[in-house]
C-alpha positions in Angstrom: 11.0 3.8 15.1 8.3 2.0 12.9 4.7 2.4 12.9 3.4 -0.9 14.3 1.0 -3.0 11.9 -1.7 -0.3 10.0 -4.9 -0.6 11.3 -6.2 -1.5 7.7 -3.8 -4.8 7.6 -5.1 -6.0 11.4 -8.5 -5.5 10.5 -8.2 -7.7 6.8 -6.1 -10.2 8.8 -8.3 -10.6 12.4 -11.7 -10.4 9.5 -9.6 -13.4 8.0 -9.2 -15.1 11.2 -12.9 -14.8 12.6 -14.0 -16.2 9.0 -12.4 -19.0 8.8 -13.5 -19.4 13.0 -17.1 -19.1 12.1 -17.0 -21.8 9.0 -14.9 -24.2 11.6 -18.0 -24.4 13.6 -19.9 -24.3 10.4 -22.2 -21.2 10.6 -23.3 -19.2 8.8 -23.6 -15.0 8.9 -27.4 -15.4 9.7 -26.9 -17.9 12.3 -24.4 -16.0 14.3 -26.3 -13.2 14.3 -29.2 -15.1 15.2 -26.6 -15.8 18.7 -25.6 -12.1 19.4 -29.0 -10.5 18.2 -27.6 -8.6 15.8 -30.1 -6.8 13.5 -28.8 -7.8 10.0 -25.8 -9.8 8.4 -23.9 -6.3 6.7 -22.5 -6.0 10.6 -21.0 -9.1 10.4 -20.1 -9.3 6.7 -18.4 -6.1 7.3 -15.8 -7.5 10.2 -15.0 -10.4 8.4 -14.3 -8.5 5.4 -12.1 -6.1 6.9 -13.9 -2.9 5.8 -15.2 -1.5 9.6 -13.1 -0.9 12.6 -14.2 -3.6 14.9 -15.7 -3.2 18.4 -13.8 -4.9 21.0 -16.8 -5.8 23.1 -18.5 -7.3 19.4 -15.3 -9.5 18.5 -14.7 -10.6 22.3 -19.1 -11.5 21.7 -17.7 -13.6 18.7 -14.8 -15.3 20.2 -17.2 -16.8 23.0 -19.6 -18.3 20.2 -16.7 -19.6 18.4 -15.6 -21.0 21.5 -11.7 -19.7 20.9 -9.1 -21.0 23.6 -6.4 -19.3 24.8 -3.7 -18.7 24.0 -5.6 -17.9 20.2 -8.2 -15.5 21.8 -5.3 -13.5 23.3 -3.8 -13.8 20.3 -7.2 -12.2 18.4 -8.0 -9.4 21.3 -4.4 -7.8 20.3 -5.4 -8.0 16.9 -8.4 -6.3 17.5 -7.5 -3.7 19.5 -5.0 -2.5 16.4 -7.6 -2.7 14.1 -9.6 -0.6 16.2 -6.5 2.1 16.7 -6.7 4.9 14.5 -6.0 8.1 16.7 -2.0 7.2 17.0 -2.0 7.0 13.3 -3.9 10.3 12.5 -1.4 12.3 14.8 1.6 10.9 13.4 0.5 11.1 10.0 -0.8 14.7 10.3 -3.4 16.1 7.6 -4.0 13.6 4.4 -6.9 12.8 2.5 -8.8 9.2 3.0 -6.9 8.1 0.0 -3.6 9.0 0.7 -4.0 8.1 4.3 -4.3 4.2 3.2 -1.2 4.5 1.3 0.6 5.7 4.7 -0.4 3.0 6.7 0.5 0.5 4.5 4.0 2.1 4.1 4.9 3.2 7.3 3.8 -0.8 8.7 5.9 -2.6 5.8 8.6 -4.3 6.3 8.7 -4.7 1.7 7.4 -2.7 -0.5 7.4 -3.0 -4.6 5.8 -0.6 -6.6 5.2 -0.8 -10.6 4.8 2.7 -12.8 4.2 2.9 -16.4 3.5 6.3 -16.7 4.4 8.8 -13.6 7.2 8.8 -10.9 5.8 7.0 -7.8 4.6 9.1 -5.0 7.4 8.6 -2.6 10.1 9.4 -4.9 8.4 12.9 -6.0 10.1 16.1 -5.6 7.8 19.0 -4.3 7.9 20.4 -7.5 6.9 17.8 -9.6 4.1 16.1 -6.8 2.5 19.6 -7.4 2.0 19.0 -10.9 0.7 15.6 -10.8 -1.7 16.6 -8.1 -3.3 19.6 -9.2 -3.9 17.8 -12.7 -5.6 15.0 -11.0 -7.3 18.1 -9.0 -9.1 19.1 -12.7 -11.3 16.1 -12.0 -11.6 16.9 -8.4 -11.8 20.3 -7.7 -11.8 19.5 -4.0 -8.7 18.4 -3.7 -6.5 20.5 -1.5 -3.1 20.8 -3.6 -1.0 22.0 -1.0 -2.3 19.8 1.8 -1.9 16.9 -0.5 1.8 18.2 -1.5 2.8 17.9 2.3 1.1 15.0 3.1 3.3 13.2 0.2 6.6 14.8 2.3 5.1 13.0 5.3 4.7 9.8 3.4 8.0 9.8 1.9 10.1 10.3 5.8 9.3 5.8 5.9 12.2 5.6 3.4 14.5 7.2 5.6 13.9 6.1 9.0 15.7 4.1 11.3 14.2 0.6 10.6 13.0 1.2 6.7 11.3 -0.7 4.1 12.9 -2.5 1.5 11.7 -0.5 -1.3 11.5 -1.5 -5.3 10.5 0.6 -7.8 10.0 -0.6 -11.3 9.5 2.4 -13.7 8.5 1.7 -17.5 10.2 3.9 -20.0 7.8 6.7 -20.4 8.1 8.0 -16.7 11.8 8.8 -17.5 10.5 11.5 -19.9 9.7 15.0 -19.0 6.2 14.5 -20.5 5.4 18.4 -20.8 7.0 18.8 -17.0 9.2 22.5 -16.9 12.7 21.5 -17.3 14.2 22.5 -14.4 11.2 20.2 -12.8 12.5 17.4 -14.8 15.6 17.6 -13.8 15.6 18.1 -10.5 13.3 14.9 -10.3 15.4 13.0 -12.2 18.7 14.0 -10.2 16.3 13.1 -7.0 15.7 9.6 -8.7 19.5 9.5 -8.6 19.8 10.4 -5.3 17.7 8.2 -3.6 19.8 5.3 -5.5 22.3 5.8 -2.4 19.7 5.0 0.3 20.7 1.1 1.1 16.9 -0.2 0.9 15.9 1.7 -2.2 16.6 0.3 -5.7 15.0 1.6 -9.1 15.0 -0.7 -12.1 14.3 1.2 -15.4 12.0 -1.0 -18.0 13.3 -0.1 -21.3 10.9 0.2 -24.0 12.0 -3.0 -26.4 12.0 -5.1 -23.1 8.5 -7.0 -22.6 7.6 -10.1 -20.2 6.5 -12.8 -21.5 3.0 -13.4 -20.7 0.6 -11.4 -18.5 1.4 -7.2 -18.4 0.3 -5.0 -15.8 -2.6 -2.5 -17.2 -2.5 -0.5 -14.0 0.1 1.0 -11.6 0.5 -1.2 -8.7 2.3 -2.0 -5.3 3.5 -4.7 -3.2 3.3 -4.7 0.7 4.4 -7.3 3.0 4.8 -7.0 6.2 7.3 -7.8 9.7 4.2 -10.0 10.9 4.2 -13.0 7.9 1.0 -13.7 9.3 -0.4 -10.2 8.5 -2.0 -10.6 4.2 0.3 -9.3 1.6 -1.3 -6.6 0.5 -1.8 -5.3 -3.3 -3.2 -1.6 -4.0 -4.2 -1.2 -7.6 -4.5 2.6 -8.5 -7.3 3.8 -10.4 -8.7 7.3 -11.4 -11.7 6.8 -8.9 -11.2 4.5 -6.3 -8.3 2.6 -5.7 -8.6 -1.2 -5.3 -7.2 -3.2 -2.7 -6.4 -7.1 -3.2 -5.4 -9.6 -0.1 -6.0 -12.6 -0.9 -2.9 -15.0 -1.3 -3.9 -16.1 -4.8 -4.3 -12.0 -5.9 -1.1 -11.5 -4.0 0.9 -14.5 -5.7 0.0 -13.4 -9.2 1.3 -9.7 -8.8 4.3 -11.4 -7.3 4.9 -13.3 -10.1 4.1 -10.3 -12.5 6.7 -8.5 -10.4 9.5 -11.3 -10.8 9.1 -11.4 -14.8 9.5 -7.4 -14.7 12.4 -7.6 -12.6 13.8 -10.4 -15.1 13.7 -8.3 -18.1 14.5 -5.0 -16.3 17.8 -2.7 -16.5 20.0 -3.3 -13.3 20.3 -1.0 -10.5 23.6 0.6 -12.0 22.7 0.4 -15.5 19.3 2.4 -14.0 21.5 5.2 -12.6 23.5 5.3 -15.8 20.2 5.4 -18.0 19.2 9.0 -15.7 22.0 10.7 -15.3 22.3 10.0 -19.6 18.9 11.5 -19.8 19.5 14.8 -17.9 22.7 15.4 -19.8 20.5 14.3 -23.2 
């Protein structure tokens, strides 16, 4: 069974929600805080923004000054009570790091996921073998990364493709990431006949990008993905990965112009079988 909505999506979309309540009655941050007594604004700014797990007993204090009528507040208090949930998600996820953890939770509540690479094979179509290599050389900048923790936590990430009720998955690799690029051999290929593998799983596709093949207009400069989600109410989520700190974009207009990015990729992209074809060629090259 799937995951319900992360907690990370619930508390974006109920910080969305009591926004656009508070600027209905026309308020502003220092005026309801004024209200509830609140100390500063950051408290409030920090709900509506989705970046704390809410109180209950704080949003129930904000759905009273907004005046919310049923059946809306019942509506919001479920909301808020997911994005306050974390200890279900921590147990079934098991041990991960922060970082990988927000990956999870967006994967394991999707209902679509798309995810563009222009350099490395994503993370939840990794062998062992070659997730090992790609994080202990991300651990050279971070020594405190825990390589074998972060090596099963991928495993546990990667059981949302082949559960009961999956994801749609999409995976649009550029060129480069169907080259060994100083992997072992054997690494390679046992990657490569994973990638292949995978193909057979009824909601995963992989479109190759071949190198002479470019969109017209905009390109991507970073690796990206795609989440949307059972509830069309919850945001669409983008993740934009970085070296540092990943970034995390929700906003509809954000959200649209990744999409659109995604549809000219897709346009110019090998088909599903001609992707299978273009692996299996590269093992046997």
């Amino acid at each position: 069974m799937p995951l319900p909505t992360s907690p990370v999506i619930r508390r974006v979309r109920l910080g969305a929600e009591l926004r656009q309540l508070r600027r209905r009655e026309a308020l502003t941050l220092e005026q309801v805080c004024d209200r509830l007594g609140w100390a500063s604004t950051s408290k409030l700014s920090r709900i509506e923004l989705g970046q704390s797990r809410p109180d209950l007993a704080d949003v129930l204090d904000l759905l009273d000054v907004y005046q919310v009528p049923a059946p809306l507040r019942d509506q919001l208090i479920v909301i808020a009570r997911d994005a306050a949930t974390s200890r279900g998600w921590w147990k079934t996820l098991g041990e991960m790091s922060e970082r990988q953890r927000t990956y999870a939770e967006l994967e394991a509540g999707a209902a679509r996921i798309v995810e563009y690479q222009p350099a490395v094979v994503p993370g939840l179509l990794q062998t062992p073998a070659y997730a090992r290599l790609r994080i202990a050389a991300g651990a050279a900048l971070d020594p405190e990364v825990d390589v074998d923790a972060e090596v099963r936590a991928r495993a546990v990430r990667q059981a949302v493709l082949r559960r009961a009720d999956p994801p749609r998955y999409t995976a649009l690799l550029a060129g480069a990431v169907c080259e060994p690029g100083g992997a072992p051999a054997e690494v390679w290929r046992e990657q490569v006949r994973h990638l292949v593998a995978l193909t057979g799983l009824p909601n995963v596709t992989i479109r190759l990008l071949p190198r002479a093949a470019a969109p017209t207009g905009p390109h991507p400069l970073t690796p990206y993905s795609c989440y949307a989600f059972p509830d069309p109410a919850d945001p669409r989520t983008v993740m934009l990965e970085a070296v540092t700190t990943d970034v995390r974009l929700a906003t509809a207009v954000d959200v649209d112009r990744y999409e659109r990015l995604t549809e000219a990729l897709l346009g110019v992209a090998l088909s599903a079988e001609e992707t299978v074809t273009a692996l299996a060629r590269s093992i046997d090259g």
